[in-house]
C-alpha positions as a printed Julia matrix, in Angstrom:
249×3 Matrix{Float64}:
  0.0    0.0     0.0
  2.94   2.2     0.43
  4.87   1.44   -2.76
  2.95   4.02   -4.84
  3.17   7.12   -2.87
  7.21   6.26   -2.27
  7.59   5.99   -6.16
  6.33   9.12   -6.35
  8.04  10.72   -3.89
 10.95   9.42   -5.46
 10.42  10.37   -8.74
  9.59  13.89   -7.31
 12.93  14.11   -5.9
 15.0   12.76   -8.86
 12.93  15.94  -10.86
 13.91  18.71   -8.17
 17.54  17.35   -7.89
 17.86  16.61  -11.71
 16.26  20.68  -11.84
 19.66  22.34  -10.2
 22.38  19.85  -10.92
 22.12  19.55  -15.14
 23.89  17.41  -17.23
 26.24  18.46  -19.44
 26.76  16.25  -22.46
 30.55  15.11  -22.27
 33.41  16.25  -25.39
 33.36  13.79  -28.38
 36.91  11.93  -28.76
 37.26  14.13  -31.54
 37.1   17.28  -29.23
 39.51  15.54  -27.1
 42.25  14.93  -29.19
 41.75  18.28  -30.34
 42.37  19.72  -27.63
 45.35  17.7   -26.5
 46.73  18.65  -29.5
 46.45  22.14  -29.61
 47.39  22.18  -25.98
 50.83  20.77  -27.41
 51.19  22.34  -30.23
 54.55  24.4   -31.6
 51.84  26.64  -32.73
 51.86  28.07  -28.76
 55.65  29.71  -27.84
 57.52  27.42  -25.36
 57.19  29.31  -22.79
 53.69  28.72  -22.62
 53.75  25.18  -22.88
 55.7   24.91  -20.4
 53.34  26.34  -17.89
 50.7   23.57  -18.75
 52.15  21.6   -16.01
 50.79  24.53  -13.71
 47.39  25.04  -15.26
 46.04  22.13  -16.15
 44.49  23.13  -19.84
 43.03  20.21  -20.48
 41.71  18.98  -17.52
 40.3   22.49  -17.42
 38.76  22.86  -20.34
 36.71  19.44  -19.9
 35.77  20.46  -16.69
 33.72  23.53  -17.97
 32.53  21.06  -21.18
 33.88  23.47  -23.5
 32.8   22.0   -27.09
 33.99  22.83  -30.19
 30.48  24.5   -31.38
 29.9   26.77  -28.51
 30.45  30.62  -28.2
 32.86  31.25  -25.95
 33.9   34.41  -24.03
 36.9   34.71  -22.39
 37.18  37.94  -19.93
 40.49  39.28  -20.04
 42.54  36.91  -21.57
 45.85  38.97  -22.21
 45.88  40.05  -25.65
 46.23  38.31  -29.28
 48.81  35.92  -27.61
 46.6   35.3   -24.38
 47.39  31.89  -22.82
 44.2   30.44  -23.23
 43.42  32.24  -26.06
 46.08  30.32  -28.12
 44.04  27.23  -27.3
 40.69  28.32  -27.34
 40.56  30.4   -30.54
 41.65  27.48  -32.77
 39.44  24.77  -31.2
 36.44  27.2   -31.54
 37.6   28.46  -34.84
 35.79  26.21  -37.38
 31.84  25.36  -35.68
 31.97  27.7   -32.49
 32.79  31.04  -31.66
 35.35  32.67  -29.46
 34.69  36.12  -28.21
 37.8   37.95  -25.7
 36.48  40.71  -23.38
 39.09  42.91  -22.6
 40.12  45.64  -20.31
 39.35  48.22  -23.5
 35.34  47.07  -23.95
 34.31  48.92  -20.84
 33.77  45.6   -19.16
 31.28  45.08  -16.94
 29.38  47.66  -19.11
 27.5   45.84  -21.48
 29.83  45.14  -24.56
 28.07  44.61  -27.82
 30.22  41.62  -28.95
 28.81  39.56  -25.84
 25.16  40.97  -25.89
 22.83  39.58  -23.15
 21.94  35.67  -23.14
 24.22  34.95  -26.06
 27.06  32.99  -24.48
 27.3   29.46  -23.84
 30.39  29.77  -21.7
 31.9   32.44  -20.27
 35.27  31.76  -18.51
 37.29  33.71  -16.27
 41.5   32.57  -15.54
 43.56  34.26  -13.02
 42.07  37.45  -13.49
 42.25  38.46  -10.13
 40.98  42.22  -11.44
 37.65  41.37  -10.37
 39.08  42.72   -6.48
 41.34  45.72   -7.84
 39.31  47.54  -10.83
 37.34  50.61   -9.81
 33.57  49.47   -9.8
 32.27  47.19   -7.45
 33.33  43.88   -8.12
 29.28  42.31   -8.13
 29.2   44.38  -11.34
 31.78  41.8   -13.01
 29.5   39.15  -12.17
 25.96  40.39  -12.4
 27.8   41.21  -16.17
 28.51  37.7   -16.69
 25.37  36.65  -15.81
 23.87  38.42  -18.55
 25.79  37.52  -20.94
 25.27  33.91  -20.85
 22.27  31.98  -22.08
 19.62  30.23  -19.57
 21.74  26.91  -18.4
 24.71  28.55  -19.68
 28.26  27.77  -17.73
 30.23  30.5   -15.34
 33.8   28.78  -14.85
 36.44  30.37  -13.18
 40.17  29.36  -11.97
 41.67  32.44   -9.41
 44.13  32.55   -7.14
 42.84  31.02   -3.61
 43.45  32.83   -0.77
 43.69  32.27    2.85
 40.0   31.9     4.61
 41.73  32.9     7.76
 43.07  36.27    6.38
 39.51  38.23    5.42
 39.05  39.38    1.73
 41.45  42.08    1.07
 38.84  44.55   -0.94
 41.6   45.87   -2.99
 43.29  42.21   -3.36
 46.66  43.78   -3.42
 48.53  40.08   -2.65
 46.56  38.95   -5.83
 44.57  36.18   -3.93
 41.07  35.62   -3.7
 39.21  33.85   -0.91
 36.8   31.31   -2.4
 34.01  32.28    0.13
 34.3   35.69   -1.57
 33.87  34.16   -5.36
 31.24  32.08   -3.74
 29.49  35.14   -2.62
 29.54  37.14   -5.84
 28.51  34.29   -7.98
 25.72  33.73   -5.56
 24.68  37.42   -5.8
 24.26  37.89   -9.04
 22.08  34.61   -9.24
 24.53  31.74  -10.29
 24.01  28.46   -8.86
 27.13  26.3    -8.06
 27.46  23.27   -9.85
 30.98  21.54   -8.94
 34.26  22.39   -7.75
 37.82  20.59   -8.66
 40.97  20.61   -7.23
 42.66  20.47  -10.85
 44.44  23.78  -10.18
 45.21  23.22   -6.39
 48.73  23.45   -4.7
 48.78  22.37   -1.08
 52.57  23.55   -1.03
 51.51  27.55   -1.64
 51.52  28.94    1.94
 50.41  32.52    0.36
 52.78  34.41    2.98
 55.35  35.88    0.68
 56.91  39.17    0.57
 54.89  40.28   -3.02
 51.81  38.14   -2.53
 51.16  35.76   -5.1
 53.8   37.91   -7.49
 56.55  36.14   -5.86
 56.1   32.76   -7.09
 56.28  31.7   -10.7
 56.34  33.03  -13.3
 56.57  36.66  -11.75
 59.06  36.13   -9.11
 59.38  39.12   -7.75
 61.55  40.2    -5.47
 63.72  37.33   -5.63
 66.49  38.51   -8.36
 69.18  39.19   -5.51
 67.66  36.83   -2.95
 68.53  33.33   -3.81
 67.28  31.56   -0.9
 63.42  33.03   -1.89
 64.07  32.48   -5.65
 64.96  28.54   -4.66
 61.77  28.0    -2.2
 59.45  29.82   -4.64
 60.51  27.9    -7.77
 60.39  24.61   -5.58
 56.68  25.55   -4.28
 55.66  26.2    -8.23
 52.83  28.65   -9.06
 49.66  29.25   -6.78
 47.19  27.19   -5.35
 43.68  28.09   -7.7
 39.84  27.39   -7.37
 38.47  25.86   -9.74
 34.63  26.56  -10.1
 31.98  25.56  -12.17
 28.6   27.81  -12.23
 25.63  27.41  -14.04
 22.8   30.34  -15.17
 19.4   28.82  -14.12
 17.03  27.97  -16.46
């Protein structure tokens, strides 16, 4: 006599749960091997392969389900050459689109190349700017929300500061408490849909003289100190969130 109204219930609860957590369909092996291959390729400067040991491209990129027929926008991502530019662009280049926000569009005004609900991802790497430009840093976010479409994916990877230390307003060490992200996001009506460790480094202890500037690849302040220069190059670059949002539909 009980079996019915349980199956319901059930059923009820898979619907609500199903609701906030969606499904994202996962990359074709095609969009896999691209991907590992322009992450490789001599088409990138050295230099910048090199530093996918620290940032994880790949493992990234399938994280946020970045396919190769989406549009794309990519806040700040450091000119032509940017670093995930050099990847993005390409796989994007022949069935999606790839749109770079930068510094010069105004951004978080709206920016026509990014209208509202147009985006099916909009990712955000290490640009810690969010804490140190001049209007409040919800704007950023309640920006990105608009821009993407209903169901739409938020992903960011920042520098992750110390929960201990509260959130420096003006982020002047370059590091970003999660719970602050976490907050924003929340704000401006994302809902959080996974987290990864992909970008994490247990060995950053976030105490240097320069902030986050003094490990790799900035190393500042450690030309004429040698004993800094060694312990920052051992400890590699910083620990990052990495954190996946979604736009309701």
């Amino acid at each position: 006599m009980l079996k019915r109204p349980l199956i319901k219930f059930s059923l009820l609860l898979f619907t609500l749960i199903s609701s906030t957590n969606p499904v994202f369909a996962e990359l074709s092996t095609i969009e896999l091997e691209s991907l590992k291959t322009l992450i490789d390729s001599d088409t990138r400067s050295e230099r910048a392969r090199a530093r996918n040991q620290y940032r994880h491209p790949f493992e990234t990129l399938k994280f946020f389900d970045v396919k190769s027929d989406q549009t794309v926008v990519e806040i700040w991502p450091g000119g032509q050459g940017g670093w995930y530019r050099s990847i993005l662009e390409p796989y994007l280049a022949q069935n999606g689109n790839y749109v770079a926000v930068r510094s010069k569009d105004a951004f978080p005004n709206p920016v026509a190349k990014a209208p509202d609900n147009s985006a099916d991802r909009v990712l955000v790497f290490r640009a810690h700017g969010f804490m140190i430009y001049g209007k409040p840093a919800q704007q950023y976010f309640d920006s990105i929300y608009k821009m993407l479409k209903p169901g739409g994916v938020f992903g960011i990877v920042d520098h992750r500061g110390d929960e201990a230390i509260p959130q420096d307003p003006k982020g002047e060490n370059g590091y970003v408490n999660q719970s602050h992200v976490l907050m924003l996001a929340k704000n401006a009506g994302f809902e959080l849909i996974d987290t990864s460790e992909i970008n994490a480094n247990p060995t950053d202890t976030k105490d240097y003289p320069n902030g986050l500037y003094s490990l790799p690849p900035s190393l500042k302040g450690s030309t004429f100190n040698a004993d800094l220069r060694e312990k920052v190059l051992a400890i590699g670059e910083s620990d990052r969130m990495t954190l996946k949002f979604v736009k309701p539909k």
